[in-house]
N, CA, C and O of each residue as an XYZ file, in Angstrom:
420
protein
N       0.848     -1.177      0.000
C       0.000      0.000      0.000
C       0.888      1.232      0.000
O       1.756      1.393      0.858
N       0.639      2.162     -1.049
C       1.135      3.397     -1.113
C       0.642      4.638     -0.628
O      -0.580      4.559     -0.502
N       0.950      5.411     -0.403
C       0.376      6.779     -0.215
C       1.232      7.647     -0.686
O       2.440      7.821     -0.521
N       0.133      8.343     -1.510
C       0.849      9.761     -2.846
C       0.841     11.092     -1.588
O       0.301     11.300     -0.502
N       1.576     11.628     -2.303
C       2.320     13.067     -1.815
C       1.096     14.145     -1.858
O       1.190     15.224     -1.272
N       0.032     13.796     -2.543
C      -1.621     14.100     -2.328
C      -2.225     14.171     -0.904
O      -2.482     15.219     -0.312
N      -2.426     12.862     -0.413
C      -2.606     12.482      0.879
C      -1.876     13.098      1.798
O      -2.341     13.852      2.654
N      -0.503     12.756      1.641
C       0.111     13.375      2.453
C       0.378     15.263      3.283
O       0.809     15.730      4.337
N      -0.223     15.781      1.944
C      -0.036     17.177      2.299
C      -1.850     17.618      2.560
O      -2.088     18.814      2.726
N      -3.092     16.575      2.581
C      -3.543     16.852      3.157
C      -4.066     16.162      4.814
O      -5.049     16.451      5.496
N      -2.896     15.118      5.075
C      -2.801     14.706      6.899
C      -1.990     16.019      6.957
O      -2.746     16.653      7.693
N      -1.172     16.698      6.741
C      -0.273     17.602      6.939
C      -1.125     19.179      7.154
O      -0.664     20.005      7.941
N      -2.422     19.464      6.341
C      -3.460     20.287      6.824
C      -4.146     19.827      7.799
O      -4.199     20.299      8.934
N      -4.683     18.907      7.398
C      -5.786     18.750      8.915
C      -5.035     18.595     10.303
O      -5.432     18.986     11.401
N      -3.696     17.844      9.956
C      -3.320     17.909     11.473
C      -2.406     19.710     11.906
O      -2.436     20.150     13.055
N      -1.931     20.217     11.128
C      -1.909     21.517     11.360
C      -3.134     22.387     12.090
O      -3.097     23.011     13.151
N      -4.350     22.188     11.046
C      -5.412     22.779     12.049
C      -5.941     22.615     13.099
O      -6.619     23.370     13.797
N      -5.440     21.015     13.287
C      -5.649     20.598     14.441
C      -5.203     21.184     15.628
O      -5.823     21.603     16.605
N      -3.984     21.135     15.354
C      -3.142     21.897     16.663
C      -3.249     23.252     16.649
O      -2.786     23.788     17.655
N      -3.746     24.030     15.768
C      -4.350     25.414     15.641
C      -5.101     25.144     16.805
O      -4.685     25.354     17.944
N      -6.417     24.588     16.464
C      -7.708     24.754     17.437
C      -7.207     24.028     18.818
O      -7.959     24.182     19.780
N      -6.288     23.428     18.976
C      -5.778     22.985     20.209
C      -5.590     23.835     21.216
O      -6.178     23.920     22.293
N      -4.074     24.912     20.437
C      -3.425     25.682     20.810
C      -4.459     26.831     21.489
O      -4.226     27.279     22.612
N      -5.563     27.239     20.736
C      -6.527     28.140     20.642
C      -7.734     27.770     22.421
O      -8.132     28.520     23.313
N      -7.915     26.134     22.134
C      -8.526     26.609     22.940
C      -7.768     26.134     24.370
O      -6.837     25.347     24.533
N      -8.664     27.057     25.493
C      -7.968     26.920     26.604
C      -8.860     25.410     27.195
O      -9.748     24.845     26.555
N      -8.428     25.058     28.327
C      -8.925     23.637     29.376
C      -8.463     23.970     30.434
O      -7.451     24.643     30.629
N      -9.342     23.416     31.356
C      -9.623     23.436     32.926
C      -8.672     22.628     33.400
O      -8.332     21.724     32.637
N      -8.218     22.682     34.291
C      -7.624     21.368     35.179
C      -8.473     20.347     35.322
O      -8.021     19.254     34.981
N      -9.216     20.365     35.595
C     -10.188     19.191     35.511
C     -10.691     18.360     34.346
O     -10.991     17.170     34.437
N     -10.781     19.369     32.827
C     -11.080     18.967     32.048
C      -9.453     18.095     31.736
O      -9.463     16.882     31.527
N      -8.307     18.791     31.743
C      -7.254     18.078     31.352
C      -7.167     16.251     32.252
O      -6.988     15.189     31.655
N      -7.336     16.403     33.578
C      -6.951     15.757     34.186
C      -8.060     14.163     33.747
O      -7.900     12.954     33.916
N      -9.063     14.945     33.186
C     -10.026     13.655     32.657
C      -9.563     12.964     31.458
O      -9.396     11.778     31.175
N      -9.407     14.057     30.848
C      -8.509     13.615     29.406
C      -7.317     12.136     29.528
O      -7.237     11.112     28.849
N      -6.636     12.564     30.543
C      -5.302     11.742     31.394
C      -5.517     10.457     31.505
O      -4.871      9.483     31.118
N      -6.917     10.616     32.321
C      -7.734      9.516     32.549
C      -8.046      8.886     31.994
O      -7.670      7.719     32.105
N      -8.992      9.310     30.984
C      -9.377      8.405     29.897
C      -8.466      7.417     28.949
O      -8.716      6.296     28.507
N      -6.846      8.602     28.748
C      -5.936      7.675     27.873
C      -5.385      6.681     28.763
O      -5.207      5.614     28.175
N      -4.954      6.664     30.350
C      -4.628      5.974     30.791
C      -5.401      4.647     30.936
O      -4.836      3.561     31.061
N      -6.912      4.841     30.906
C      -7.960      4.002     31.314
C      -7.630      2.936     29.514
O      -6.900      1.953     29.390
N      -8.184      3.390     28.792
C      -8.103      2.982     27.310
C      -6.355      2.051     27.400
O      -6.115      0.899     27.039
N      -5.887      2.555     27.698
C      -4.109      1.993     27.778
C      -4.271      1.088     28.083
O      -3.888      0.181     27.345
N      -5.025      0.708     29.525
C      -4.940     -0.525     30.670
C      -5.716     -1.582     29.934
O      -5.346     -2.754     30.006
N      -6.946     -1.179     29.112
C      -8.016     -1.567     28.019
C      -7.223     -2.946     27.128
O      -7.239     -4.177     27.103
N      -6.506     -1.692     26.407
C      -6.087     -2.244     25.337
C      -4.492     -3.614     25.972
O      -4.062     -4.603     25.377
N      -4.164     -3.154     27.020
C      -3.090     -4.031     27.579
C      -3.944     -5.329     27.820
O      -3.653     -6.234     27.037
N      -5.055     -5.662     28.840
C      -5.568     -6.738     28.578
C      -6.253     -7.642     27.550
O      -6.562     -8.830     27.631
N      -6.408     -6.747     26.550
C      -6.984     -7.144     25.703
C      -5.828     -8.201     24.888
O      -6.008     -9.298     24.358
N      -4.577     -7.357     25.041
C      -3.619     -7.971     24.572
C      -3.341     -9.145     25.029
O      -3.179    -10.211     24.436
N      -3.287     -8.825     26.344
C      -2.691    -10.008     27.309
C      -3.777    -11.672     27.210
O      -3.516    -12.861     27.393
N      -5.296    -10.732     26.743
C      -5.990    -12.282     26.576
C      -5.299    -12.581     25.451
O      -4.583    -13.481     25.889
N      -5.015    -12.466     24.344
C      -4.328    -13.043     23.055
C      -3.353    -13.852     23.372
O      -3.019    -14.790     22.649
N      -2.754    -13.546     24.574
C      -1.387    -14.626     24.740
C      -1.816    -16.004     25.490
O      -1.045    -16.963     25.455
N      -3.240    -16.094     26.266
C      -3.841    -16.791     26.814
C      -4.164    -18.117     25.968
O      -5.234    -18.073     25.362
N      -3.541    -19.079     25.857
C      -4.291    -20.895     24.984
C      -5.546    -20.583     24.800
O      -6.113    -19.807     25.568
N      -6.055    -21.045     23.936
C      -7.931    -20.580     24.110
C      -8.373    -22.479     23.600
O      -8.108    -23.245     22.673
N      -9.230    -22.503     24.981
C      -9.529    -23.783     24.629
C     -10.639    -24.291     23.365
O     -10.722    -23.310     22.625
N     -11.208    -25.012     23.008
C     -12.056    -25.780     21.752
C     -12.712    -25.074     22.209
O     -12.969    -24.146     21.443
N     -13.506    -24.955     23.823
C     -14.844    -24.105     23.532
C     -14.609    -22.964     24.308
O     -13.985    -22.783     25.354
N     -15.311    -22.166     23.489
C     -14.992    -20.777     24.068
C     -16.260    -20.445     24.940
O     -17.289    -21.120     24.942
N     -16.038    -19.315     25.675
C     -16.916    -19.041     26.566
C     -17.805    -18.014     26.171
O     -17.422    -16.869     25.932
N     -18.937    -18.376     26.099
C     -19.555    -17.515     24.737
C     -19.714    -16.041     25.674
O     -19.672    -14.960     25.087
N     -19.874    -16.103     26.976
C     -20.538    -14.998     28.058
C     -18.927    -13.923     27.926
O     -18.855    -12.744     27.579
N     -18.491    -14.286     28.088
C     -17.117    -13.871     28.100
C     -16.739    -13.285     26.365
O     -16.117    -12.225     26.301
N     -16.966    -13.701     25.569
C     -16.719    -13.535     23.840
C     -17.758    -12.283     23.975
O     -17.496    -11.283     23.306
N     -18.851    -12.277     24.750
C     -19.857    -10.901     24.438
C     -19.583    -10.087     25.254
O     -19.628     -8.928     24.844
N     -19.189    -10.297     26.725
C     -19.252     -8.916     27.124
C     -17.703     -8.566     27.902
O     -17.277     -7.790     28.758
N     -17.208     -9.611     27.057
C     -15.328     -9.676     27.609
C     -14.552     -7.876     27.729
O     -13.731     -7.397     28.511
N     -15.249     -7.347     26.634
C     -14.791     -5.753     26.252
C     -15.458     -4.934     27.438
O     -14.918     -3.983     28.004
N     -16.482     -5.354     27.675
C     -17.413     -4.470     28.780
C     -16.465     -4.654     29.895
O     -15.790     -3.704     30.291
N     -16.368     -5.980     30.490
C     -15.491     -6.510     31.476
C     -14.240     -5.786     31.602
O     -14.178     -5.298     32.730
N     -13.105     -5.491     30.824
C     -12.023     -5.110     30.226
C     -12.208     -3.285     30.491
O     -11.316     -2.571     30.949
N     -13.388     -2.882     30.130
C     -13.306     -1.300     30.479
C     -13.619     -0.903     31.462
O     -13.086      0.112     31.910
N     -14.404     -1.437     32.003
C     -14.742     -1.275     33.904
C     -13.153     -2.073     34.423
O     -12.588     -1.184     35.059
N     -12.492     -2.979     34.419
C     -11.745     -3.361     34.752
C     -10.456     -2.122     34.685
O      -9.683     -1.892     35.614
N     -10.461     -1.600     33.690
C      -9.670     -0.459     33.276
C      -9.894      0.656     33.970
O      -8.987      0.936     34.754
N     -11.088      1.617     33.933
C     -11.746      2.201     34.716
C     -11.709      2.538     36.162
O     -11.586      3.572     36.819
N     -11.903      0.941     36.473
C     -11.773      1.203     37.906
C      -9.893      0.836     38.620
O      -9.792      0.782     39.845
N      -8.833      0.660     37.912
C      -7.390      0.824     38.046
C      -7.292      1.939     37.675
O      -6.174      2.237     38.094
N      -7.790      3.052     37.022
C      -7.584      4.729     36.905
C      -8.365      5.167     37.869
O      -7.801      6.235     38.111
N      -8.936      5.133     38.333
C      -9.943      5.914     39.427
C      -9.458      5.610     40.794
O      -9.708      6.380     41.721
N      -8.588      4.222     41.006
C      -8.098      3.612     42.006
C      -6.710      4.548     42.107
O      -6.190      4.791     43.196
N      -6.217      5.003     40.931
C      -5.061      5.221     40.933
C      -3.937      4.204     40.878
O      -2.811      4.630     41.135
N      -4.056      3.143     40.632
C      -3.098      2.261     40.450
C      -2.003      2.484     40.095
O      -1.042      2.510     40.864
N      -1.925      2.749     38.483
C      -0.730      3.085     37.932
C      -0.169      4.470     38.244
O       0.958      4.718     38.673
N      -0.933      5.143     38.019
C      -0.728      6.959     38.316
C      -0.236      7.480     36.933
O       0.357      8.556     36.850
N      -0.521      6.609     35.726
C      -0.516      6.912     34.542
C      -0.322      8.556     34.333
O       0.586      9.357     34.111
N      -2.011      8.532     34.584
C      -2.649      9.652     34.281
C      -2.286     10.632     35.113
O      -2.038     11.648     34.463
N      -2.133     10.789     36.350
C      -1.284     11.690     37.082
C       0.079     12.083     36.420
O       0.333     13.229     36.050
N       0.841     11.127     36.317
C       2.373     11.468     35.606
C       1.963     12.557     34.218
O       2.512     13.615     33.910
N       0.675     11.772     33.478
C       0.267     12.568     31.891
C       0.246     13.850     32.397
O       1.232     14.546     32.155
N      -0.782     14.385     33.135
C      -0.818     15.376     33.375
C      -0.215     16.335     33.888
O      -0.575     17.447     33.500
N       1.062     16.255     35.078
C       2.218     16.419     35.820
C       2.979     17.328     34.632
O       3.204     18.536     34.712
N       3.354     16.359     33.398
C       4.309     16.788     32.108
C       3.708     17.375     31.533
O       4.328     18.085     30.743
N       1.759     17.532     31.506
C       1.312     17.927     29.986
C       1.501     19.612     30.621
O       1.966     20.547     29.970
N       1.021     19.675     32.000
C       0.721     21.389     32.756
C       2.055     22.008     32.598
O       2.207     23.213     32.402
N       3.549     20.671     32.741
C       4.399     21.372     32.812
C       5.635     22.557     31.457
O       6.349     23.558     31.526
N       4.962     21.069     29.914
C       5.089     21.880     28.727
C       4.307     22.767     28.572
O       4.571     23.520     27.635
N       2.972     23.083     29.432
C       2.410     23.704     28.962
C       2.656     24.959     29.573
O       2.409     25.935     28.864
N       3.085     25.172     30.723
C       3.968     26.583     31.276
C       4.838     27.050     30.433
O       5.044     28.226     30.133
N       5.539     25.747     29.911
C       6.773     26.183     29.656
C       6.783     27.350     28.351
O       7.287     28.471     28.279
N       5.851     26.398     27.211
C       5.566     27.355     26.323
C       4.623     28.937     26.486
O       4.637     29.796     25.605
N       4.078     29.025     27.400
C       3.320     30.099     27.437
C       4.033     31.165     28.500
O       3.513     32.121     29.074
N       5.535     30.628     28.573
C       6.762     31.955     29.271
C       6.838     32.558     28.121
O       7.546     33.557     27.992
């Protein structure tokens, strides 16, 4: 799969404007600190999700588990960010407030 120099210079606009309207708008501490959250929460998500893949999977699968295994997996996630477990999201935010001083000296 290729991608022409077409494409490319327009990911190269949209993500420019992107960080326009970024830059532009301001966020709360609170709103940031949810943000944190959420990627950290999604992180922990996607780590188990992984981690079932490495798991043998026997002949029969567990059908209860095949439907709401993802549900399971985001409350599971969820509640290790809210617990504070990792402190992911604390550290995210720690660095994001602190580039973000930095540039607005």
């Amino acid at each position: 799969m290729s991608i022409s120099i077409g494409s490319e210079l327009q990911y190269s606009s949209k993500t420019n404007s992107l960080e326009e309207k970024l830059k532009s708008t301001s966020t709360t501490d609170e709103e940031l600190m949810e943000v944190c959250k959420s990627f950290e929460s999604y992180m922990i998500e996607q780590v188990m999700k992984g981690m079932e893949k490495t798991i043998p999977g026997d002949d029969e699968e567990n059908a209860y588990l095949e439907m709401f295994g993802d549900m399971l997996y985001q409350e599971y996630a969820k509640s290790a960010t809210e617990n504070q477990e990792l402190g992911l999201a604390q550290m995210l935010y720690e660095s994001m407030k602190r580039n973000d001083q930095g540039l607005n000296k």
